[in-house]
TIMAR-744786 format. One record per residue: x, y, z of N, C-alpha, C in turn. Coordinates in nm, 2 decimals, m for minus. Each point is the difference from the previous one (the first is absolute). Layout:
N
+--------+--------+--------+--------+--------+--------+--------+--------+--------+
:    n.X :    n.Y :    n.Z :   ca.X :   ca.Y :   ca.Z :    c.X :    c.Y :    c.Z :
+--------+--------+--------+--------+--------+--------+--------+--------+--------+
:      X :      Y :      Z :      X :      Y :      Z :      X :      Y :      Z :
...
+--------+--------+--------+--------+--------+--------+--------+--------+--------+
This chain:
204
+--------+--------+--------+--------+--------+--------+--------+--------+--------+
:    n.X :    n.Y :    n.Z :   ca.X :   ca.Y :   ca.Z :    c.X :    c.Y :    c.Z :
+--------+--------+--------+--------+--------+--------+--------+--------+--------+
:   0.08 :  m0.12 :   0.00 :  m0.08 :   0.12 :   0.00 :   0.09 :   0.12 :   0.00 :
:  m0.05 :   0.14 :  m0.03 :   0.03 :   0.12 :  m0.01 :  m0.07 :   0.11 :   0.02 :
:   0.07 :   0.03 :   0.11 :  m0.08 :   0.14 :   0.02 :   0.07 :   0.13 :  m0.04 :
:  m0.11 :   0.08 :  m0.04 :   0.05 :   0.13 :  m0.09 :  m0.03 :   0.10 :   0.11 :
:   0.07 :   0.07 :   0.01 :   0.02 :   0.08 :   0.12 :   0.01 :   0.15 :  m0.03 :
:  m0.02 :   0.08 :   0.11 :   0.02 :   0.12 :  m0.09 :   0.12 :   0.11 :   0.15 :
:   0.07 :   0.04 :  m0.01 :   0.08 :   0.10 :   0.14 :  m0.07 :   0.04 :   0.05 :
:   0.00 :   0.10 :   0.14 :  m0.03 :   0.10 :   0.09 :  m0.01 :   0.11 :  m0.11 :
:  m0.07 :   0.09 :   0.02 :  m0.12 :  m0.01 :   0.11 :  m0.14 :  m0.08 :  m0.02 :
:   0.02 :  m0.08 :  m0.12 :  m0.13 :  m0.06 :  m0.06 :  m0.06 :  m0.07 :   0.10 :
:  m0.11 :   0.03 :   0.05 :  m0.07 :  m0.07 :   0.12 :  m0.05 :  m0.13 :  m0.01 :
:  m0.07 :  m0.08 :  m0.13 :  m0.04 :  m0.08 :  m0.05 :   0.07 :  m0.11 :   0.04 :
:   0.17 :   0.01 :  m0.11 :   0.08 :  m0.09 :   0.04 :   0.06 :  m0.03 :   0.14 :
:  m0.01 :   0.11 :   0.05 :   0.04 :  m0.01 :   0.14 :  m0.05 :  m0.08 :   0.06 :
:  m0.13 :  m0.04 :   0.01 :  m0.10 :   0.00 :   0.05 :   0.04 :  m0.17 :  m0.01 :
:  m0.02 :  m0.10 :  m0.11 :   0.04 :  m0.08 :  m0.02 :   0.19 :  m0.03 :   0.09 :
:   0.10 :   0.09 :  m0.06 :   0.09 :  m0.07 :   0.08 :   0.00 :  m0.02 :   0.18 :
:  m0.11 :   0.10 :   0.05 :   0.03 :   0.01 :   0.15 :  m0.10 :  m0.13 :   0.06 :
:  m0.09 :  m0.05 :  m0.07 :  m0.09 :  m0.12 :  m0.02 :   0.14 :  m0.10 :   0.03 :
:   0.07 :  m0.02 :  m0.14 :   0.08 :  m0.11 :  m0.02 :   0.14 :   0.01 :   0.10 :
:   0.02 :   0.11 :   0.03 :   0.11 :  m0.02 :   0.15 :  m0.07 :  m0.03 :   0.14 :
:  m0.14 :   0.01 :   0.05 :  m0.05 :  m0.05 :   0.09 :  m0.01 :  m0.15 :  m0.02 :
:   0.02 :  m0.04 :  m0.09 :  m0.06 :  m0.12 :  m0.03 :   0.17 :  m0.08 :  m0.02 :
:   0.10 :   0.08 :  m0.01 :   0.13 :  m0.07 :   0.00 :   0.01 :  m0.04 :  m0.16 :
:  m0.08 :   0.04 :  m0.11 :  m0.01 :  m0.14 :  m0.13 :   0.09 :   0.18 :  m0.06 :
:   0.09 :  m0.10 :  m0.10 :   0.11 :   0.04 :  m0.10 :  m0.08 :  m0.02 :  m0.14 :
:  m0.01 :   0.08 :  m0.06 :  m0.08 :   0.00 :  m0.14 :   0.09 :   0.06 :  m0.12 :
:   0.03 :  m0.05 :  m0.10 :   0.10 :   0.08 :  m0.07 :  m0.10 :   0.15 :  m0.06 :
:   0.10 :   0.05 :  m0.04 :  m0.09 :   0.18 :  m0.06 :   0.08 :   0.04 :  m0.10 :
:  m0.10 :   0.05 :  m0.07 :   0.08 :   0.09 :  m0.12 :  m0.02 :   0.16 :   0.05 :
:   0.00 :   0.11 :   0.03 :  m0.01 :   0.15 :   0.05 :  m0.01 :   0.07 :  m0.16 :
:  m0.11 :   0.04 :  m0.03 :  m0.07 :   0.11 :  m0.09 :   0.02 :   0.09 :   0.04 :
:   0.02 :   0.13 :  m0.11 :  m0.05 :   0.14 :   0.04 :  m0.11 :   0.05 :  m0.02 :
:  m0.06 :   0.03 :   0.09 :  m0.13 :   0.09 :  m0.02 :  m0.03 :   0.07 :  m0.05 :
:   0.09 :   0.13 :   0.07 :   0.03 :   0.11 :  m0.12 :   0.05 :   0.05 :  m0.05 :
:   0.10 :  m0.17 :  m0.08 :   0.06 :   0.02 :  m0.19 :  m0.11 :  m0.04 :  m0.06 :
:  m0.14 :  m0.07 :   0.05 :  m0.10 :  m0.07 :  m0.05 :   0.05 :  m0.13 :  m0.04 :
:   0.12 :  m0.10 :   0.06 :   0.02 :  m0.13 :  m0.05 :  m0.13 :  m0.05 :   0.01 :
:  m0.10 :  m0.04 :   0.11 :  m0.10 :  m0.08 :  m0.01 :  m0.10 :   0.05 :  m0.15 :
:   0.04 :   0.11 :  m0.08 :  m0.11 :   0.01 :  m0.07 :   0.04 :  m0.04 :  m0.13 :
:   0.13 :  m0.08 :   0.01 :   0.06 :  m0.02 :  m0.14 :  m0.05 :  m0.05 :  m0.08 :
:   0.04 :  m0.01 :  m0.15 :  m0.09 :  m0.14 :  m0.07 :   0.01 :  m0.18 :   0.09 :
:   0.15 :   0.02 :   0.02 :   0.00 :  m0.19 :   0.03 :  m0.09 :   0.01 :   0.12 :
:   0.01 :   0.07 :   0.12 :  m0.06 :  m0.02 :   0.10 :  m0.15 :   0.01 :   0.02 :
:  m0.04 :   0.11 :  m0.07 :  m0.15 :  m0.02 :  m0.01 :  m0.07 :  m0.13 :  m0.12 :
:   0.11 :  m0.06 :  m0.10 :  m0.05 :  m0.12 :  m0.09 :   0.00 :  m0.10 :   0.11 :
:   0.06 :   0.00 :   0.10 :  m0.01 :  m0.11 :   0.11 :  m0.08 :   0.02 :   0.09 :
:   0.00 :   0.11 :   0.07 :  m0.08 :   0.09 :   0.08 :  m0.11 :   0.08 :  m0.04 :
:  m0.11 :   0.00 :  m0.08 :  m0.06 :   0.10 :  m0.04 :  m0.05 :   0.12 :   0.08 :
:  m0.03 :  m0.03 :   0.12 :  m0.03 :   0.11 :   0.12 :   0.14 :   0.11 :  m0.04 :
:   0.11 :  m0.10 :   0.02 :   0.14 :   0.12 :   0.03 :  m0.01 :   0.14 :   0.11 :
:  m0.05 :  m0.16 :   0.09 :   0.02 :   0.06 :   0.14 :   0.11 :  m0.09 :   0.09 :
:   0.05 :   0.04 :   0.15 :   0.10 :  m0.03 :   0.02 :  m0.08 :   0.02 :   0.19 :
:   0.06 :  m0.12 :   0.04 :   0.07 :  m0.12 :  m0.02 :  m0.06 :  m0.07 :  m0.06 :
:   0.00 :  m0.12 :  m0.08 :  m0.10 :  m0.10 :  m0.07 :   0.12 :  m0.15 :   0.06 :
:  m0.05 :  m0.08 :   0.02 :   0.08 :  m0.13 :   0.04 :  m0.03 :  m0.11 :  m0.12 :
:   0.13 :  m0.06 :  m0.06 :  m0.01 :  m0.07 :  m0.11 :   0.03 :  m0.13 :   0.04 :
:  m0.10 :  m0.12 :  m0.01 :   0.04 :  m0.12 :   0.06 :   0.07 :  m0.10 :  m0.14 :
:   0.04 :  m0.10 :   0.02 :   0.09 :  m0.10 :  m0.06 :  m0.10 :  m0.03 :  m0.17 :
:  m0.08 :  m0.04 :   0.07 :  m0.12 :   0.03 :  m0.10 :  m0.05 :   0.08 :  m0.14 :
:   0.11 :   0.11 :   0.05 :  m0.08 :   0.12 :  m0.10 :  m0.07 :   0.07 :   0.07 :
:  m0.12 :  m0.04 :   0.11 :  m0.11 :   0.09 :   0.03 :   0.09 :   0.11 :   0.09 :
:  m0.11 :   0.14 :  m0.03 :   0.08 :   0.13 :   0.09 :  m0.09 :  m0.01 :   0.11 :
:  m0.01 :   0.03 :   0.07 :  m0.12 :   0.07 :   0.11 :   0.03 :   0.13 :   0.05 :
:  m0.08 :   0.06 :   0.02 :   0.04 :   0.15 :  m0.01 :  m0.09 :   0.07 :   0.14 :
:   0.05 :   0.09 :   0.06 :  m0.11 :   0.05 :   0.13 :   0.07 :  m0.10 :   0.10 :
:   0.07 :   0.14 :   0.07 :   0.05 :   0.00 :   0.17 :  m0.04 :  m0.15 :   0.09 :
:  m0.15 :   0.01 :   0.02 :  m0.03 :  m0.04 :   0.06 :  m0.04 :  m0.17 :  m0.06 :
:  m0.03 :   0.03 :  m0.12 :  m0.03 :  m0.16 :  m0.08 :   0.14 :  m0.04 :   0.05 :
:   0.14 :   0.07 :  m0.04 :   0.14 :  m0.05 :  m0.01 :   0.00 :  m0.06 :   0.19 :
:  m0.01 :   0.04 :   0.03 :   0.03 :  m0.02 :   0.15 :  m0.12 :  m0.11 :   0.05 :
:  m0.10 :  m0.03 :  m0.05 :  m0.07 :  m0.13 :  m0.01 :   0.08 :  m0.12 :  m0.01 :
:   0.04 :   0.00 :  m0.17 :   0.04 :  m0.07 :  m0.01 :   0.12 :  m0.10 :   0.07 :
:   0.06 :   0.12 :   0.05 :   0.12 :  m0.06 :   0.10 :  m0.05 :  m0.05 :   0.15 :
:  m0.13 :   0.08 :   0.00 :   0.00 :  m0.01 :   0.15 :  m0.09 :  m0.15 :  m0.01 :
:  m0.07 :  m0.07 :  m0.11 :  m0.05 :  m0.13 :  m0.01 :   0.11 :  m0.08 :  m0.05 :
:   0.18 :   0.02 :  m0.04 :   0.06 :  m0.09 :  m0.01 :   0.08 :  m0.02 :   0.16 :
:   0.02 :   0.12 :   0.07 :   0.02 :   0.00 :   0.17 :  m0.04 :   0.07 :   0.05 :
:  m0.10 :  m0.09 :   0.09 :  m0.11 :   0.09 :   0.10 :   0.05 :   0.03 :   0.09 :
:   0.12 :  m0.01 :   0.03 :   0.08 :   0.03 :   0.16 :   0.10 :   0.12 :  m0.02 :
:   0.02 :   0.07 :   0.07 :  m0.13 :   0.10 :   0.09 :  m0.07 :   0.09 :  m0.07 :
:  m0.12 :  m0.10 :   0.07 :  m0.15 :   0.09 :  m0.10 :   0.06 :   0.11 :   0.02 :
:  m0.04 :   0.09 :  m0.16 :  m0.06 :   0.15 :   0.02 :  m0.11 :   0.05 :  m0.06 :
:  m0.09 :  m0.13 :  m0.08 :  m0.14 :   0.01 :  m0.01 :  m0.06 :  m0.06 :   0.12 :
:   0.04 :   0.00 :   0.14 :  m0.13 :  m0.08 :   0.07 :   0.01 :  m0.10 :   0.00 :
:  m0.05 :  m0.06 :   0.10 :  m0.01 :  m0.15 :   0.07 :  m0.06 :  m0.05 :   0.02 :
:  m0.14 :   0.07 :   0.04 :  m0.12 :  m0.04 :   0.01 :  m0.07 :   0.05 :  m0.11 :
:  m0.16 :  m0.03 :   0.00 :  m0.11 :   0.08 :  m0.12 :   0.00 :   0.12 :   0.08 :
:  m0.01 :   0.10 :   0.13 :  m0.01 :   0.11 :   0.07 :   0.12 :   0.04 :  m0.01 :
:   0.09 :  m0.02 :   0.00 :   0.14 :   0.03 :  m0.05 :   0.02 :   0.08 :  m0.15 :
:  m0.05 :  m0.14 :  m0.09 :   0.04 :   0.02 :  m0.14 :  m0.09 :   0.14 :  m0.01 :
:  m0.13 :  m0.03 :   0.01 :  m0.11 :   0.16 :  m0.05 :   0.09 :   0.13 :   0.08 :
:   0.01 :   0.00 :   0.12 :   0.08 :   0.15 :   0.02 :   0.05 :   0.04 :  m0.06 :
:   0.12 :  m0.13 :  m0.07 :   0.14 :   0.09 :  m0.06 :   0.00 :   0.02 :  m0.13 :
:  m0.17 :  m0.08 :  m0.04 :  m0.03 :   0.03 :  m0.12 :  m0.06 :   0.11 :  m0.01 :
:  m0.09 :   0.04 :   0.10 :  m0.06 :   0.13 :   0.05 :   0.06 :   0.12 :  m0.03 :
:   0.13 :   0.01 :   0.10 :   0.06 :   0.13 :  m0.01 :   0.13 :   0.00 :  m0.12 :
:   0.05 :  m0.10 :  m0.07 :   0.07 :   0.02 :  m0.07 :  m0.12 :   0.08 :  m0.12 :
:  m0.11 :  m0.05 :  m0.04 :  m0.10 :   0.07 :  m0.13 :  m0.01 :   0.17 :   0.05 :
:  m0.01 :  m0.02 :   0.18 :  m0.01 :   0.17 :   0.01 :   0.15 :   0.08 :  m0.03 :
:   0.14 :  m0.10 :   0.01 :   0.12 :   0.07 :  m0.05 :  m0.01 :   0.06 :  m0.11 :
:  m0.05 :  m0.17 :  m0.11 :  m0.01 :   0.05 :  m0.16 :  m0.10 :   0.11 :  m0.03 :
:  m0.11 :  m0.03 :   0.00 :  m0.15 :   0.07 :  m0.01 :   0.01 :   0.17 :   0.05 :
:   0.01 :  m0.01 :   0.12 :  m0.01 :   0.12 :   0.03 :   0.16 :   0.08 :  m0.01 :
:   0.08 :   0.00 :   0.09 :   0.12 :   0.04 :   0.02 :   0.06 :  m0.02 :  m0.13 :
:   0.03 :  m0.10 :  m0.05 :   0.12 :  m0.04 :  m0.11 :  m0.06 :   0.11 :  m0.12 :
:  m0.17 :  m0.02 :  m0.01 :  m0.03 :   0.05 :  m0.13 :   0.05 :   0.18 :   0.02 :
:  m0.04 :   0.04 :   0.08 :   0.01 :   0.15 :   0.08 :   0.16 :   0.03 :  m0.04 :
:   0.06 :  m0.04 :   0.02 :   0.16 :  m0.03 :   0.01 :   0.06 :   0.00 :  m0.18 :
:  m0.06 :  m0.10 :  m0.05 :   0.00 :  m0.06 :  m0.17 :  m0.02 :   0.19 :  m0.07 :
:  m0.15 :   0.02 :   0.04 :   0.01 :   0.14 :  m0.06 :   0.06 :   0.14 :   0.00 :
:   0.02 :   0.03 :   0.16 :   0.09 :   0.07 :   0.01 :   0.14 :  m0.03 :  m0.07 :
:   0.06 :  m0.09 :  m0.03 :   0.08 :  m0.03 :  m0.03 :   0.01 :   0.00 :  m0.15 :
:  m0.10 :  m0.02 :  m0.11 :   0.00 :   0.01 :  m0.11 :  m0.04 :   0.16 :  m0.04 :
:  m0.09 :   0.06 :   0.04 :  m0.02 :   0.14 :  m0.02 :   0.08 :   0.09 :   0.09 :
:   0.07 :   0.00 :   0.07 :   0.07 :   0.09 :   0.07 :   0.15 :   0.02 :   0.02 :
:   0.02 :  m0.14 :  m0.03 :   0.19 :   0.03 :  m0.02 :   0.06 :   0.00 :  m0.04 :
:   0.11 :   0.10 :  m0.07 :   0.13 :   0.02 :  m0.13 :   0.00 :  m0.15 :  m0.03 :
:   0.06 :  m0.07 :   0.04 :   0.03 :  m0.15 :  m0.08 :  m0.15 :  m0.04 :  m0.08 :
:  m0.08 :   0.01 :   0.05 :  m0.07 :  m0.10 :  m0.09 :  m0.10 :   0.13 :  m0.13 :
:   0.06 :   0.10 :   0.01 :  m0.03 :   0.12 :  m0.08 :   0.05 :  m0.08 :  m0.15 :
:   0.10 :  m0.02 :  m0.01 :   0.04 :  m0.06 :  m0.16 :  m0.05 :  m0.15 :   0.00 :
:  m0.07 :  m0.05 :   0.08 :  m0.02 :  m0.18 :  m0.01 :  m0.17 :  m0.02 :  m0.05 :
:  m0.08 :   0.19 :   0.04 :  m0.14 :  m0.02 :  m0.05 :  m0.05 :   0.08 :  m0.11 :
:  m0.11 :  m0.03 :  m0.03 :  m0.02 :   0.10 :  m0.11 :  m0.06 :   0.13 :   0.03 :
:  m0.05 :   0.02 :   0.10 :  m0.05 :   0.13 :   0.06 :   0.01 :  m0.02 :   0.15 :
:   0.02 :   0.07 :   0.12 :   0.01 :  m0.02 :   0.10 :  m0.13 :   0.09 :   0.06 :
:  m0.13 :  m0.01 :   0.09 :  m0.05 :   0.05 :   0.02 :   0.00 :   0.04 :   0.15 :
:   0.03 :   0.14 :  m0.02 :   0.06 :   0.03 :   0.12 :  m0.08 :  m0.01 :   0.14 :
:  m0.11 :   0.09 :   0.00 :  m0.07 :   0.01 :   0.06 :  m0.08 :  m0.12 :   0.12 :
:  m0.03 :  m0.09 :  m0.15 :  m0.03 :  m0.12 :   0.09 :   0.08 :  m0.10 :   0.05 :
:   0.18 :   0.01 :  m0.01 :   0.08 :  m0.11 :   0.06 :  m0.02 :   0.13 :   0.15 :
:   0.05 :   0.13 :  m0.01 :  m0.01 :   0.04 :   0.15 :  m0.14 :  m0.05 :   0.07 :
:  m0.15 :   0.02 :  m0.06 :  m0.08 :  m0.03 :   0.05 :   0.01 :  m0.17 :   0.10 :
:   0.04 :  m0.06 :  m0.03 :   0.08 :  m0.15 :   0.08 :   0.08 :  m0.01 :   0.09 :
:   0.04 :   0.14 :   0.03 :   0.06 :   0.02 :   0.17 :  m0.07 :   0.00 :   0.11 :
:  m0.08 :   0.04 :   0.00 :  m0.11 :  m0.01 :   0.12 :  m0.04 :  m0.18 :   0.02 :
:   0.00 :  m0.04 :  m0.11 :  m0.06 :  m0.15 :  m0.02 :   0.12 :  m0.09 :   0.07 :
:   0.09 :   0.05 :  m0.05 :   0.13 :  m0.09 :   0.05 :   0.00 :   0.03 :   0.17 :
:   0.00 :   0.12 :   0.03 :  m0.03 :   0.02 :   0.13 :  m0.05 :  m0.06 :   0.12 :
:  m0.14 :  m0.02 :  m0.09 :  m0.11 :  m0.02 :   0.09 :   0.02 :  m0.14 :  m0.01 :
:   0.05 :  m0.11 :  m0.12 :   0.03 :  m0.10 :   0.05 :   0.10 :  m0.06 :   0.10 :
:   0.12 :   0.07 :  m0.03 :   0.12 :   0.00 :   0.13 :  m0.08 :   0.02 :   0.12 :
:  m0.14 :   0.09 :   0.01 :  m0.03 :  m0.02 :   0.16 :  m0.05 :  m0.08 :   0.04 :
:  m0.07 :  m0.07 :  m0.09 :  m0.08 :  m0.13 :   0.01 :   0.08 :  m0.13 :   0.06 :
:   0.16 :   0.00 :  m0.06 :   0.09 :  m0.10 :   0.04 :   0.04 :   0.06 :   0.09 :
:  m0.01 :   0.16 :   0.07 :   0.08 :   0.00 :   0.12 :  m0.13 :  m0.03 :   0.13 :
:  m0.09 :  m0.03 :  m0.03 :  m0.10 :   0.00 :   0.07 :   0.01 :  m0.13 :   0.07 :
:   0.03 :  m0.13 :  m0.16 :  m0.02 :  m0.14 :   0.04 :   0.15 :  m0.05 :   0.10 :
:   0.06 :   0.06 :  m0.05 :   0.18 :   0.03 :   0.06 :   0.00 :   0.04 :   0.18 :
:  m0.10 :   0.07 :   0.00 :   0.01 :   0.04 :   0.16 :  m0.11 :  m0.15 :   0.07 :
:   0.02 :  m0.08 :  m0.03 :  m0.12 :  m0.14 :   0.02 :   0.10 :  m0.08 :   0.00 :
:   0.09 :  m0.05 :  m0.10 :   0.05 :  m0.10 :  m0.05 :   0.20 :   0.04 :  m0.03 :
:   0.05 :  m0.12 :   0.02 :   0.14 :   0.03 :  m0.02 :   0.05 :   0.01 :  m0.14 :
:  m0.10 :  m0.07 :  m0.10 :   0.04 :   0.05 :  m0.19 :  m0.18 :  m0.01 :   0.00 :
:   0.01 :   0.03 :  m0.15 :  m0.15 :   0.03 :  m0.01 :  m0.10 :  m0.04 :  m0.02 :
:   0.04 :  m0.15 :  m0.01 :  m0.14 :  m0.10 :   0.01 :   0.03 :  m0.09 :   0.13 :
:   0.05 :   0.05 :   0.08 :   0.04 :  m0.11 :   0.13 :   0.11 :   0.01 :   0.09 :
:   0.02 :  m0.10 :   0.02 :   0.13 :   0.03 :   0.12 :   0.11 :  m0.10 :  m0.12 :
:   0.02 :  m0.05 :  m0.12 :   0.06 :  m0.07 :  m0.01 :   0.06 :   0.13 :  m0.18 :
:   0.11 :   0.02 :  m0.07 :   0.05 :   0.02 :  m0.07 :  m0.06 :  m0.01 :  m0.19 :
:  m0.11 :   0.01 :  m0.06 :  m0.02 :  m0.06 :  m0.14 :   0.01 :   0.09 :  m0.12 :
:  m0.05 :  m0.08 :  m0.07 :  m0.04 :   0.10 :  m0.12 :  m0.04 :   0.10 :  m0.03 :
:  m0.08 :   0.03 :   0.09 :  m0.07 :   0.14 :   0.05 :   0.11 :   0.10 :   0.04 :
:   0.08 :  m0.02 :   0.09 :   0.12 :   0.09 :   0.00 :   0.11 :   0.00 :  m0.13 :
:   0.03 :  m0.14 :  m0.03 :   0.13 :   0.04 :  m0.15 :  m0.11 :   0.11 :  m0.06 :
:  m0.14 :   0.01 :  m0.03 :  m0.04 :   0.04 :  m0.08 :  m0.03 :   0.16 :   0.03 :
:  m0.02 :   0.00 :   0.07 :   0.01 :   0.16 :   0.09 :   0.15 :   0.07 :  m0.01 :
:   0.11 :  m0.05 :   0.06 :   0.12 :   0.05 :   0.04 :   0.01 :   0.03 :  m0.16 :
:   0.04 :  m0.08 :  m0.12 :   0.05 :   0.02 :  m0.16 :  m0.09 :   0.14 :   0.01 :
:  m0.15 :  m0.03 :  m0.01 :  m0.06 :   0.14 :  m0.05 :   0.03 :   0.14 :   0.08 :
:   0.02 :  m0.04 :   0.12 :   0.03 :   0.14 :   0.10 :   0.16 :   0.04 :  m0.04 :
:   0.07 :  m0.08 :  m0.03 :   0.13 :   0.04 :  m0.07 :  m0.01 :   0.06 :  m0.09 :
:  m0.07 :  m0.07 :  m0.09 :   0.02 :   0.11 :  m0.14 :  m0.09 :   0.13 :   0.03 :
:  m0.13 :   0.01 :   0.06 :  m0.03 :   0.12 :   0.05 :   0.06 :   0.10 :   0.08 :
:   0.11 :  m0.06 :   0.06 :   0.11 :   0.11 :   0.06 :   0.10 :   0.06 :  m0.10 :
:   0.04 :  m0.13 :  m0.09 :   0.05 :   0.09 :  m0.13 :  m0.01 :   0.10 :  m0.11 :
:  m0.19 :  m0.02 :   0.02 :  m0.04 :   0.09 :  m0.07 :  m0.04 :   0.12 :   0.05 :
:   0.00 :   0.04 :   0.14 :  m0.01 :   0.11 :   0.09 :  m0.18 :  m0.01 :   0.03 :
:   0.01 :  m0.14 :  m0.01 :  m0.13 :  m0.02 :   0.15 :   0.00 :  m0.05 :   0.14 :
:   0.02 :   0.10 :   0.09 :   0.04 :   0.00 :   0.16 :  m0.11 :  m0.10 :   0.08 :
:   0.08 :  m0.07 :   0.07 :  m0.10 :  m0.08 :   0.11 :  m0.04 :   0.12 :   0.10 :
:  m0.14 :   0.00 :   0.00 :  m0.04 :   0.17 :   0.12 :   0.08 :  m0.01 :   0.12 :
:   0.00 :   0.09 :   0.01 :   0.06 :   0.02 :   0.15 :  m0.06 :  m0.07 :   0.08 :
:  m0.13 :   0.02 :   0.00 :  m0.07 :  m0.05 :   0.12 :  m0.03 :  m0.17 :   0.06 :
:   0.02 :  m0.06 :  m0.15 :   0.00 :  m0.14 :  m0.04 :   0.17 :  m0.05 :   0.07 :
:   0.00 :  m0.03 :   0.14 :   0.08 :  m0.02 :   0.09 :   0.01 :  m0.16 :  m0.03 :
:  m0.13 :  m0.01 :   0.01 :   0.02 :  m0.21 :   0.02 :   0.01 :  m0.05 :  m0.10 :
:   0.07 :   0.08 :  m0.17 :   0.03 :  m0.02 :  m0.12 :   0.10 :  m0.02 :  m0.01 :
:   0.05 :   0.17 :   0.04 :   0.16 :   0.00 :   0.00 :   0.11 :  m0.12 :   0.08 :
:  m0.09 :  m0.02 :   0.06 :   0.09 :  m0.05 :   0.13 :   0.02 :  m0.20 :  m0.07 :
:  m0.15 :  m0.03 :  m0.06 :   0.01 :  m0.11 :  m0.09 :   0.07 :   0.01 :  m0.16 :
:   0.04 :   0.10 :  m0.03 :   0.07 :   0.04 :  m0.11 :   0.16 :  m0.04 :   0.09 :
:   0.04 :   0.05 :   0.08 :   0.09 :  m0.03 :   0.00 :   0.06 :  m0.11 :   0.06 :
:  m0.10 :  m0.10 :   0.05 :   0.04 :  m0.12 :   0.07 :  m0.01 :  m0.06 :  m0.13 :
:  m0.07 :   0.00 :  m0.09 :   0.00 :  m0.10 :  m0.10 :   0.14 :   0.03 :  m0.14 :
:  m0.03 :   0.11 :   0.04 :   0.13 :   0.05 :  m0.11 :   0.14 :  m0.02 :   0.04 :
:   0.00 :  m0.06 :   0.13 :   0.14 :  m0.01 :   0.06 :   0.02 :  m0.16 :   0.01 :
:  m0.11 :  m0.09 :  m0.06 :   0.01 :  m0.11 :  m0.04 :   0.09 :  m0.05 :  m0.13 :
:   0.08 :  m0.16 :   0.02 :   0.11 :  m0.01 :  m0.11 :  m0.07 :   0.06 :  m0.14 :
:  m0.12 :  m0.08 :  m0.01 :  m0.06 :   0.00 :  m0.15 :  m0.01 :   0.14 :  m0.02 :
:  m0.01 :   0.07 :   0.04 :  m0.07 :   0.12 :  m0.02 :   0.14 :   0.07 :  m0.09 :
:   0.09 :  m0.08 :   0.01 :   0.14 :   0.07 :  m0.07 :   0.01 :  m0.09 :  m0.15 :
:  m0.09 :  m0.08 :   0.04 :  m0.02 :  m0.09 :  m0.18 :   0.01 :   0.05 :  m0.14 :
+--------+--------+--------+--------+--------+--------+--------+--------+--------+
């Protein structure tokens, strides 16, 4: 197998390697650039037609593509140590709050990020300004939501480390790169930002 990979600050791939250092598993990688547009080449998208990144290429031929599919797959070839959950009450939480990372947060995050910042100014065809700032408040108000469940619980679906955190920490990184601030006030955020970020994987 092969996985296509892409550098810092790309949150996506991150997201996937800090999965695969919790989990101790060695995967070979090839590292794309994002933005030279390697993933959007001809060879890569004739294999790839999404020519999105990370996508995981098995022995097979088949790609599978999506964070979270990719980190399935591994986590049903070794289930030890869950980070989808152990039980059915387990699994739904972290299935729970990882959709509120993607859905709400990530998406909030996605836009600002495509309409609002010099880099991705030459990567789109129009950047619409107004409405990536309008997704600051959104991004906001989700960070309070996690600092809410954060003041309950030691990560965010529980007392135990999952998915739901790799999947938060990648996006809250690249949202600090793009100059979206964890609020001040959001104490039991910051404070889980930095215990998880001071984890090995988190350097993946």
């Amino acid at each position: 197998m092969l996985l296509y990979d892409a550098p810092m600050p790309a949150p996506n791939p991150r997201r996937v390697r800090i999965y695969l250092a919790e989990k101790g598993l060695s995967v070979p990688m090839l590292s794309l650039s994002i933005l030279s547009g390697e993933h959007k080449g001809a060879d890569f998208v004739a294999k790839y037609p999404a020519g999105q990144l990370p996508v995981l290429e098995l022995d097979d031929g088949r790609m599978i593509g999506e964070t979270i599919a990719i980190c399935r797959y591994f986590e049903a070839l070794h289930p030890e140590p869950p980070l989808f959950g152990s039980d059915p009450a387990s699994m739904a939480e972290i299935e729970m709050w990882t959709c509120r990372v993607e859905l709400n947060y990530g998406a909030a995050i996605r836009n600002i990020w495509i309409h609002t910042h010099p880099l991705t100014a030459r990567l789109v065809k129009h950047q619409y300004t107004e409405f990536g700032e309008s997704n600051r408040p959104l991004a906001h108000a989700a960070m309070m939501v996690f600092d809410t469940a954060l003041r309950k619980t030691a990560f965010l679906a529980g007392d135990s480390y999952s998915m739901a955190d790799i999947a938060l920490l990648s996006t809250m990184g690249f949202g600090l790169f793009i100059g979206v601030p964890i609020p001040e006030e959001a104490d039991a955020l910051k404070a889980w930002y930095e215990r998880v970020s001071a984890r090995p994987s988190a350097s993946a």
